[in-house]
C-alpha positions in Angstrom: -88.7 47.8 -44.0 -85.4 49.1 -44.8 -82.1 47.7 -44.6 -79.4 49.2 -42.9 -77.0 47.6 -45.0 -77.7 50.4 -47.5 -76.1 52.5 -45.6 -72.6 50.4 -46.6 -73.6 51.5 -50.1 -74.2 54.9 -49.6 -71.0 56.0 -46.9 -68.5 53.7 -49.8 -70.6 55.6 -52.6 -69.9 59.0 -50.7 -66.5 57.8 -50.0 -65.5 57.1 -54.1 -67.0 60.6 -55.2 -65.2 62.3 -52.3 -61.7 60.5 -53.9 -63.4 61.5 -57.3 -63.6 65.1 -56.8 -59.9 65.2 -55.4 -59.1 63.1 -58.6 -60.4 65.7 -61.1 -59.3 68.8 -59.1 -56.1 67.5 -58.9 -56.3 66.6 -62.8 -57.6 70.3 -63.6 -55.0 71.8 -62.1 -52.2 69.5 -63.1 -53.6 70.5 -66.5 -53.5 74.4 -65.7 -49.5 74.2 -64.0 -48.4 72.4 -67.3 -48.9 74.8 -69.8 -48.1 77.8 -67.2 -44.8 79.3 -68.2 -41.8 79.5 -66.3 -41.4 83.8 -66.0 -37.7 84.7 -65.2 -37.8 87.5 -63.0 -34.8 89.4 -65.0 -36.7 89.0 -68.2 -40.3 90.8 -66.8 -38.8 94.4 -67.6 -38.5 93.4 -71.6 -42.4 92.5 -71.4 -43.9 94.7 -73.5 -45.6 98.2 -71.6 -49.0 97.0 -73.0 -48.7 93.8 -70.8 -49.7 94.6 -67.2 -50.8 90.8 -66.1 -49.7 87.2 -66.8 -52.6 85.0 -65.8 -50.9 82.1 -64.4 -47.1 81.5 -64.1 -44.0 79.9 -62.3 -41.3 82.4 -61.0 -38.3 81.7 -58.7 -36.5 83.9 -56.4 -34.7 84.8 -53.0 -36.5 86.0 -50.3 -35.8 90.1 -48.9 -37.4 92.9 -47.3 -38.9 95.5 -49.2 -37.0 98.2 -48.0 -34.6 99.1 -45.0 -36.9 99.8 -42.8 -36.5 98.6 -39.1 -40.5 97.5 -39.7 -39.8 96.0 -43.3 -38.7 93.0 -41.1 -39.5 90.7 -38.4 -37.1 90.1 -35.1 -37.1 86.7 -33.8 -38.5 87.1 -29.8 -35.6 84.6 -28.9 -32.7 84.1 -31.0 -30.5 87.0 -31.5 -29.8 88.6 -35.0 -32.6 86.4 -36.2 -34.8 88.1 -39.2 -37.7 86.9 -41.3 -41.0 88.2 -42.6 -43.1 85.8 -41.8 -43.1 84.9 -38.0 -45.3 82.2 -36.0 -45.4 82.3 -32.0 -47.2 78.7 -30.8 -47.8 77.8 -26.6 -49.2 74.8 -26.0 -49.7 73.6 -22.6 -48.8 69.9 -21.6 -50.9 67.8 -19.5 -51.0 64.3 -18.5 -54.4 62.8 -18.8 -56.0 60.1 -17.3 -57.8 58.1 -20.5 -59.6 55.3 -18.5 -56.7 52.8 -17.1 -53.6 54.3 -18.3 -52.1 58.0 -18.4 -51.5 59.6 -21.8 -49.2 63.3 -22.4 -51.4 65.7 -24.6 -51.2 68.8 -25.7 -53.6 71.8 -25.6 -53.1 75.0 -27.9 -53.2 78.3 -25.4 -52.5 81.0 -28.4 -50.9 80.4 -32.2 -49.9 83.9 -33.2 -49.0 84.5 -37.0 -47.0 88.1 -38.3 -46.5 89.1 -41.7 -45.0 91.7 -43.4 -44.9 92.5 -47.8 -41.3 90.6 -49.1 -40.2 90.9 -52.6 -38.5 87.6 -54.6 -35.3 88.5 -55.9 -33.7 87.5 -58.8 -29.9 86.9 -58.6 -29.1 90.5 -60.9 -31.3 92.1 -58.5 -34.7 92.7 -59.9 -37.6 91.9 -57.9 -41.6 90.9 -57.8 -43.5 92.0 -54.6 -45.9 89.9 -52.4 -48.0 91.9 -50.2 -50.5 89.1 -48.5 -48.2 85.9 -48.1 -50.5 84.5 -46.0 -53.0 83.8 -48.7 -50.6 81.9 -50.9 -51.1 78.0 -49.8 -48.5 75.7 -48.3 -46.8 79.1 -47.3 -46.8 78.3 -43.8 -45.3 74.6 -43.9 -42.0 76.5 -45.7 -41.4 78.0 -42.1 -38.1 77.2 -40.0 -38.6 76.2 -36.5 -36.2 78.1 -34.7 -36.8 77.7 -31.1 -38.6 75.6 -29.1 -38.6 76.0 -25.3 -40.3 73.5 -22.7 -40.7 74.8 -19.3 -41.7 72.2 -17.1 -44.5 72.7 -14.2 -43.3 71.7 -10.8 -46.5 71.4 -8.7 -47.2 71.2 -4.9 -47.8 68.0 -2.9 -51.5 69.5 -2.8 -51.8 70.3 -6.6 -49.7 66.9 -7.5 -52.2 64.7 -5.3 -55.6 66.6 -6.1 -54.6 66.5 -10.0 -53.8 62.7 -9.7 -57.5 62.2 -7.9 -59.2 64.0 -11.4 -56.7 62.9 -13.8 -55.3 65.8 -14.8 -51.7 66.7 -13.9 -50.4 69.8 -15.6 -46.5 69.2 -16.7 -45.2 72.3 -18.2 -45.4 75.0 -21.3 -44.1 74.3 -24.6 -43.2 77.4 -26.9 -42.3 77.2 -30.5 -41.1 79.9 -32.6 -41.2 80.0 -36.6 -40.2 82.1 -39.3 -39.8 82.7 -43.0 -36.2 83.7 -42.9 -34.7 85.8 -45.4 -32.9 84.6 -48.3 -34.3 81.5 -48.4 -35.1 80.2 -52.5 -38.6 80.1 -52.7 -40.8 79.1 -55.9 -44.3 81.4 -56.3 -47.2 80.4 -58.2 -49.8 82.7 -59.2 -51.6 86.0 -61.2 -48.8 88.2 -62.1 -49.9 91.9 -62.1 -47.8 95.1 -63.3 -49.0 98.5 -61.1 -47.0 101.6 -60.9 -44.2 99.8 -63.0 -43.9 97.3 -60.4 -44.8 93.7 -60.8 -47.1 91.8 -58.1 -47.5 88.1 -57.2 -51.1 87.6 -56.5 -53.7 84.4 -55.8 -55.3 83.3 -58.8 -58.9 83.7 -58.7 -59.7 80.7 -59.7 -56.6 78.1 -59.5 -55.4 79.8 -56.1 -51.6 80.7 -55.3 -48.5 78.6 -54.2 -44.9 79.8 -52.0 -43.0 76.9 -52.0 -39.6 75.8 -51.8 -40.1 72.6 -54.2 -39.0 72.8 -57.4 -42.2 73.5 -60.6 -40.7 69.6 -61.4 -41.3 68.3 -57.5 -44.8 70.5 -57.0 -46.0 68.7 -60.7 -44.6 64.7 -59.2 -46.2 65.7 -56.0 -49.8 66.4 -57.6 -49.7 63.6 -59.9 -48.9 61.6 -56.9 -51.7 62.5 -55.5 -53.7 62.2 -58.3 -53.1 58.4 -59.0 -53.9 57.6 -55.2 -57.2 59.7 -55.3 -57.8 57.8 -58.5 -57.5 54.5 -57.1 -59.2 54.6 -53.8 -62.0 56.2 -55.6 -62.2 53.1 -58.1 -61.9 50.6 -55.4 -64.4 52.1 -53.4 -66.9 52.4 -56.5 -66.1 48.7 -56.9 -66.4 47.6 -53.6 -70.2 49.5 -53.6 -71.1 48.0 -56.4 -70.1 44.6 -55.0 -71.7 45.2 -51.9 -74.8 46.2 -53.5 -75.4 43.0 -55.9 -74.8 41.1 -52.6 -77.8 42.7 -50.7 -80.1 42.2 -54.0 -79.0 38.9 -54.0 -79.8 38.0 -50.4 -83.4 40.2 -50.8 -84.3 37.1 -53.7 -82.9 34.3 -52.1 -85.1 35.2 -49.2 -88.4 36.1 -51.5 -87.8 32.8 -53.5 -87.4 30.0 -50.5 -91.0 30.6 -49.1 -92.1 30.1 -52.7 -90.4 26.9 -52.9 -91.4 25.9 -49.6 -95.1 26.7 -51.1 -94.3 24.7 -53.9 -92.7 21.5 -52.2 -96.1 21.9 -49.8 -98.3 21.8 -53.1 -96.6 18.6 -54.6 -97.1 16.4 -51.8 -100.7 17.2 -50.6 -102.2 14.6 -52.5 -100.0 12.1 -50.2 -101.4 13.9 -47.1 -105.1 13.3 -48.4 -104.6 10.1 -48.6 -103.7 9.4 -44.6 -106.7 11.4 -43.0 -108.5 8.2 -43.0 -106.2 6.9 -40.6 -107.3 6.2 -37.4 -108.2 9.8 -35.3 -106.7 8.2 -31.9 -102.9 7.2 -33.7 -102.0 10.8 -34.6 -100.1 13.8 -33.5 -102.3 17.0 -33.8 -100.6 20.1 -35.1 -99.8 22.6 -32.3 -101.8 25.4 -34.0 -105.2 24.6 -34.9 -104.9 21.2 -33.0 -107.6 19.6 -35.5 -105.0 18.2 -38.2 -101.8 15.7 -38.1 -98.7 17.1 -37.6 -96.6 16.6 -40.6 -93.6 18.8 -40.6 -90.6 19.3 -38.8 -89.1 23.0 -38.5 -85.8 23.9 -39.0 -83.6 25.1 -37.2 -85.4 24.1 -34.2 -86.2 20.7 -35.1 -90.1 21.1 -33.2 -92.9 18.6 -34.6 -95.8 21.2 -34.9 -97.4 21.9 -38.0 -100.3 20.4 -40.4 -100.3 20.8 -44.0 -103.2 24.1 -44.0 -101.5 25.6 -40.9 -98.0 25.7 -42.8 -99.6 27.3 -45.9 -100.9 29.9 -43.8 -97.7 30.6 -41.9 -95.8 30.9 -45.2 -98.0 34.0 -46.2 -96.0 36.0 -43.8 -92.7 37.8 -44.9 -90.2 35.4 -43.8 -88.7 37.3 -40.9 -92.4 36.5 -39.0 -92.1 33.5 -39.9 -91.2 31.4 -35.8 -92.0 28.6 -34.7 -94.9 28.3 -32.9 -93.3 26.2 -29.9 -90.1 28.2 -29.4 -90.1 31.5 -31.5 -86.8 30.6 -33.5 -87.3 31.7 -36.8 -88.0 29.0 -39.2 -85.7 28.0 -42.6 -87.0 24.9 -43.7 -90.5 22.8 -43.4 -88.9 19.2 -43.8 -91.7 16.7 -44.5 -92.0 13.8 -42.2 -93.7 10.6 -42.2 -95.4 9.4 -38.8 -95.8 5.7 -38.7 
């Protein structure tokens, strides 16, 4: 028969190695950032014309278009004179919902638009690396500016007002956000560093991925081992607690297989006593409830019922101890406590 409480063990087990694989990737790639070198943008032109890729590497820069060309650059749709290259367009609709007894405000997404265009990282003397997918740098997207957010509220009819209050579902109003990557803003890349045409590139690692950021390389390196030490320690104190857990439910499987054996053995000890009362009188007795031949001569517990003889007992204990009930009541039994019937 299996026991469900294995299942503790297994989710707390699946739980440690989840923690444990975010532990070690963020370990391998602490490892990796540390010995990446910090590439000043100014200095890539003295590289030698045999090197044409840096494998990994830290470079810092301002954010500009790649040219002067009116679509080089994203307009902002609602703020004037606004100009990015990397613009996000979010509408979200508002509704009051009935959840049970009480109303709550959620929000549903109705489009979530994202434009890009190529940007270049500027050093401050003027020379440049290009980006030409943004997008597939991570953590790009939480370095965008909000720069507009507009709420237009619904104003329903009687009608609409009294047939969404029947289905609980009232309809409040449209929220639009606007986001962009504006220009000039510092930002800190991580990545492959190619050379083509004479032109250097900022590309996604193969392996370790990319980064566009505006931390500091000392705040992204705090910020991973951060998360290191917590992964590390919710991942131990889950493998603890399964380990815990699991000597607990051994422990209860041979407590239970060892107190019928003891109940055997108590039974075994004292049926020379019993032997010597069947020659008391047939007429005095109490017969046992099962085979209603013998005198009773134990008391269940937790029930308390008078109802079993010394062979009907034996029998019962055979069982696995979750069949073990009392024949009277069906409560399952703990304890056969001896009695002595005057």
């Amino acid at each position: 028969m299996i026991d469900w409480n294995w299942l503790w063990v297994i989710g707390q087990l699946g739980v440690s190695y989840g923690f444990y694989r975010w532990w070690k990737s963020n370990d391998t790639f602490l490892a990796v950032l540390e010995v990446a070198p910090d590439i000043d943008i100014d200095e890539l032109k003295k590289f030698s014309s045999l090197t044409t890729t840096i494998d990994y590497a830290t470079v810092y820069g301002l954010v500009q278009t790649n040219d002067s060309k009116p679509n080089s650059v994203i307009k902002s749709q609602f703020v004037p004179d606004c100009t990015g290259v990397i613009h996000r367009l979010t509408v979200r609709i508002r509704r009051l919902e009935r959840l049970r007894s009480i109303w709550a405000e959620t929000k549903h997404l109705i489009t979530d638009l994202t434009r890009h265009v190529s940007f270049r990282l500027v050093s401050p003397k003027g020379n440049f690396i290009r980006i030409d997918k943004p997008l597939e740098f991570n953590s790009i997207e939480d370095q965008l500016e909000v720069i507009h957010v507009k709420f237009d509220p619904n104003i329903p009819s009687f009608v609409q007002k009294f047939i969404g209050t029947v289905i609980g579902d009232i309809s409040s109003g449209i929220e639009t956000k606007e986001e962009m990557l504006l220009l000039d803003v510092p930002l800190t890349g991580l990545g492959r560093l190619e050379k083509r045409s004479g032109i250097w590139y900022l590309i996604p690692h193969e392996q370790w991925g990319g980064m566009l950021t505006r931390l500091s390389r000392h705040e992204i390196l705090s910020d991973y081992r951060k998360h290191s030490n917590v992964a590390r320690l919710f991942s131990i104190v889950f493998g603890i607690t399964a380990g815990c857990t699991a000597i607990y439910i051994i422990y209860q499987y041979y407590s239970k297989r060892r107190r019928p054996r003891q109940q055997l053995n108590q039974l075994q000890i004292i049926t020379p006593i019993i032997h010597e009362n069947l020659e008391d009188n047939q007429n005095n007795r109490l017969l046992c409830v099962i085979c209603l031949e013998n005198e009773i001569i134990y008391n269940l517990q937790p029930c308390s019922h008078l109802g079993l003889c010394l062979t009907c007992a034996q029998q019962l204990q055979l069982r696995d101890f979750e069949q073990q009930l009392c024949p009277i009541c069906r409560t399952p039994i703990q304890q056969y406590q001896r009695i002595f019937l005057p």
